[in-house]
N, C-alpha and C positions, 0 to 999 in steps of 0.2 A: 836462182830458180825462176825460171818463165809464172808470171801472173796464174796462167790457167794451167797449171802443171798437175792440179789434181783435178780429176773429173770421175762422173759414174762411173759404175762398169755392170751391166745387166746382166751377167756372168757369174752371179755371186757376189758378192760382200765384200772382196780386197777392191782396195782403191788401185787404178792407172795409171801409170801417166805417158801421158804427151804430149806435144808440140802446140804452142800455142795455135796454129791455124786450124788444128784440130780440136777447138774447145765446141765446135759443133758438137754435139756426142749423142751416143744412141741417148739415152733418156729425154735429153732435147725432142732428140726425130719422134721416139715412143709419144710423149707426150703431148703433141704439136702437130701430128696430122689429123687434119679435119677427116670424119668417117662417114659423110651425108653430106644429102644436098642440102645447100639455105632455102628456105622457103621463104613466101613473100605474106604471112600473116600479118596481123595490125595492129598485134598486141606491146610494139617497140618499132621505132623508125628505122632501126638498124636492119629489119629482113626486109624491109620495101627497096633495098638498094640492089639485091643480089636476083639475079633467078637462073644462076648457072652455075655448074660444079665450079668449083675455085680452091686455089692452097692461099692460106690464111697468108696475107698480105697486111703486117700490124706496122704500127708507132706505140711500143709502151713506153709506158710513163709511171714511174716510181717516185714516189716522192717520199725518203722515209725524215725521220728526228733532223737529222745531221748529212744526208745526201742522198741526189739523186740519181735513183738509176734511170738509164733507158737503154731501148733496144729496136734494133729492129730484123723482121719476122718477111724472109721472102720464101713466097711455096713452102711456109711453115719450118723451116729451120731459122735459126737465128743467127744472122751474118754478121749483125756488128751490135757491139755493148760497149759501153760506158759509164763510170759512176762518176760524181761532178759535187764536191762542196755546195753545200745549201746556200752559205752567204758567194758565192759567189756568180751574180746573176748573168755576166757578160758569159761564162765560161756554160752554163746551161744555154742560153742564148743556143751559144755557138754548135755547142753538145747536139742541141737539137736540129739546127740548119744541117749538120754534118751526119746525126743519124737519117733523117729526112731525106738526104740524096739518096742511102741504099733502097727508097721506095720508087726512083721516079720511073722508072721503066716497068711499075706494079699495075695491074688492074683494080680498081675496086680497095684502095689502101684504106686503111683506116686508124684512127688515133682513139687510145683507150688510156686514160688515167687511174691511177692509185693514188690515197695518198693521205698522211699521216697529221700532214702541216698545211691547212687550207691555206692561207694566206700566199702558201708558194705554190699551190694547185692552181690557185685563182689565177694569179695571172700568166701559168705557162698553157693553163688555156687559153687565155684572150690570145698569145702570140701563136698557137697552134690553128686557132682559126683564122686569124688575120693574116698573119705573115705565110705559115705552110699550108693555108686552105685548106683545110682539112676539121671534118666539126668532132670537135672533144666529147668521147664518151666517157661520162664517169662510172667507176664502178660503185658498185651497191647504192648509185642512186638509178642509174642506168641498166646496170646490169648487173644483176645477183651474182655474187660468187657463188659457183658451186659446192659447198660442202656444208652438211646438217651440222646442226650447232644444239646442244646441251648444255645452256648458261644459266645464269640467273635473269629474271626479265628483265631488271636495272641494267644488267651488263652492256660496257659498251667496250667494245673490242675494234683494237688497230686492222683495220686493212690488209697491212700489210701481215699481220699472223693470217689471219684467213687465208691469205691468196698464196702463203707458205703452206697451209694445211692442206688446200687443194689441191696445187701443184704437186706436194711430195704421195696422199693419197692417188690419184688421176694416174701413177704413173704404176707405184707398189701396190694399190689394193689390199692393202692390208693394214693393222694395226703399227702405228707409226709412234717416232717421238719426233719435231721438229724443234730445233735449236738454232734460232737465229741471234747471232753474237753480234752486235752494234751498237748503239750506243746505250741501249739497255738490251742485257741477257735475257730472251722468255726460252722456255721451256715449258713445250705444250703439247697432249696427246690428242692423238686421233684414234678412235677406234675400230674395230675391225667393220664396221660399214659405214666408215667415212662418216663419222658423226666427232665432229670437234669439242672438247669438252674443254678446255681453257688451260691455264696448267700455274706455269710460275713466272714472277717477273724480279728479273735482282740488276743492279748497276752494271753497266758495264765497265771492261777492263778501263779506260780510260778513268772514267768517271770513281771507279774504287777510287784510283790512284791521286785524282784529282781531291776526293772528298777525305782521305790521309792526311793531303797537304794541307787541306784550308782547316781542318778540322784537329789538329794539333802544334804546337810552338817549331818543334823541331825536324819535325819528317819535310823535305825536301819535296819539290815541284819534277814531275819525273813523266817522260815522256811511255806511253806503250813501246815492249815487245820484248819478244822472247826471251825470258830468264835463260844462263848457256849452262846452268846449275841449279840442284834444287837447293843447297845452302847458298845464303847470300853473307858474303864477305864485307858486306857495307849495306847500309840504308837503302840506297838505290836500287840495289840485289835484291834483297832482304823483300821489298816495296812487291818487286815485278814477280819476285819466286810467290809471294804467297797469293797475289791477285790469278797469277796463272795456274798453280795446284787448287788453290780454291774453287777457282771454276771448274776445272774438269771433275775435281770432287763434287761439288755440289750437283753436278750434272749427272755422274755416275750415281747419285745417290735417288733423283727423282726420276731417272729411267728406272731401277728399282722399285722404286717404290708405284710407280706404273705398273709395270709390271705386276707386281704382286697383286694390283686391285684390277685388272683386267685380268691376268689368268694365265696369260704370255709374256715373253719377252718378245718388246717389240724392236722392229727395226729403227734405226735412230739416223739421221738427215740434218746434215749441218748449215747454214748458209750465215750470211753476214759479212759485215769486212774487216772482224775480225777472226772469221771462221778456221782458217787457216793457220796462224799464230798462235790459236789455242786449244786446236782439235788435229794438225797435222799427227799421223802416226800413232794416237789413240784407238785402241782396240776395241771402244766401246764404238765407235761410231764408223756406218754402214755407206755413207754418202755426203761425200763435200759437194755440195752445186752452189757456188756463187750467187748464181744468174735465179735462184728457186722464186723470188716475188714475181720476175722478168716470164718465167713459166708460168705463173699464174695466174698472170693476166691474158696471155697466150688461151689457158684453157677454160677461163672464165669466159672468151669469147667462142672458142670454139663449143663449149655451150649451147649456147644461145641458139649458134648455129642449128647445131642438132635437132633444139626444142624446135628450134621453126619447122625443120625438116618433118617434124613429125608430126605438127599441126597444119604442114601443107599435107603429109599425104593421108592425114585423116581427115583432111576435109576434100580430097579427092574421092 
């Protein structure tokens, strides 16, 4: 099965598929065209650069636990993506020199980070400035994510759920569940006016399997995927059937139970890299998008954009 074989469909609720060169897809395009001019306000150095309609010309930058996404954004569709092993610095390096080329024929590109793991933020900004020229925008020190938040004031929340809560609100406008599977599972609602309220956080599928192994004499060291049965015939089986029915269970149970405390059944939005291996073909769930952090930094700048637009024409 091609990589991006599952993609939105704004058609309703059954998942598509096709071809990998078509992993562009309406929800991308929905999501990702700018609707206003940038204005040149003072409130951020980023609208002093623009004073002309433009299609969102990005470099994002994902940096999650365990790896990094990035992408890049020409006249606001997304031409090329890639996710890159965290320890592995030469191969981000390069990730980035090779996403970097889909901007050089862009006006006005620009480079916006995410990111989970400072330590690997720090320095693929220093090579973003130095090497692809280009000055590193962080987010939420740079630039706010878009979506209201309903936490605890102690609370301090990954980047990367935000820029999933955005992204999946900004496109459905509606009352959402986001379930990003990597290397830990959250499960987190949004409600019906885009107001994030936190949700759950459990192991992920590796990491179950991982913490069996270290955490008993005799359960075996076992790699992820797909159980091809829900009995398992051996240990190994046995391992992957219950980490895999466990999670969709436990997922099925707090879209429910969401439900029940908001009033609806909400639409429910998958992403992660394990998304795929443990939500393919599940009926509870509405939208596999890979790429969902990759859009959310997309519409955290297109943002911005807007705010300026509308602090230039009200101070016009």
């Amino acid at each position: 099965m091609p990589a991006c074989t599952l993609t939105p469909s704004l058609q309703g609720n059954a998942l598509q598929s096709v071809q990998p060169d078509a992993c562009i897809n309406e929800l991308q395009r929905v999501a990702l065209q700018p609707r206003a001019w940038l204005g040149c306000g003072d409130h951020f150095w980023l609208s002093a650069c623009y004073n002309t309609p433009m299609q969102l010309n990005l470099l994002a930058i994902c940096v999650g636990n365990t790896s990094t996404r990035l992408g890049a954004f020409v006249d606001g569709d997304l031409v090329h993506r890639c996710r890159i092993d965290n320890a592995k610095r030469d191969a981000i390096v390069a990730g980035l020199q090779e996403t970097a080329t889909h901007l050089r024929e862009t006006k006005d590109a620009m480079a916006v980070i995410a990111s989970v793991r400072p330590e690997i933020s720090d320095w693929i900004s220093s090579h973003v400035k130095d090497r692809l020229k280009l000055k590193p925008i962080r987010v939420e020190q740079d630039l706010r994510i878009p979506i209201g938040r309903q936490l605890d004031p102690e609370a301090i929340v990954g980047e990367d759920r935000l820029l999933n809560a955005a992204a999946a609100y900004d496109v459905l406008q509606q009352a959402c569940v986001v379930v990003d599977a990597g290397t830990a599972i959250t499960v987190d609602f949004v409600d019906g006016a885009g107001t994030y309220h936190g949700g759950a956080i459990v192991p992920g599928a590796q990491m179950m399997l991982r913490s069996m192994h270290e955490g008993t004499a005799l359960l075996p060291s076992v790699e992820w995927k797909r159980p091809e049965e829900p009995i398992g015939h051996n240990s190994v089986q046995a391992m992957r059937s219950g980490v895999y029915h466990g999670v969709r269970g436990l997922v099925r149970e707090l879209v429910e139970q969401y439900a029940e405390i908001s009033g609806a059944f909400p639409m429910v939005v998958v992403t992660g890299g394990d998304a795929e291996t443990l939500f393919e073909g599940f009926d509870l769930v509405d939208r596999v998008v890979p790429d969902l952090s990759l859009l959310g930094v997309a519409a955290t700048v297109r943002t911005a954009m807007e705010d300026d637009a509308g602090m230039k024409r009200g101070a016009s």
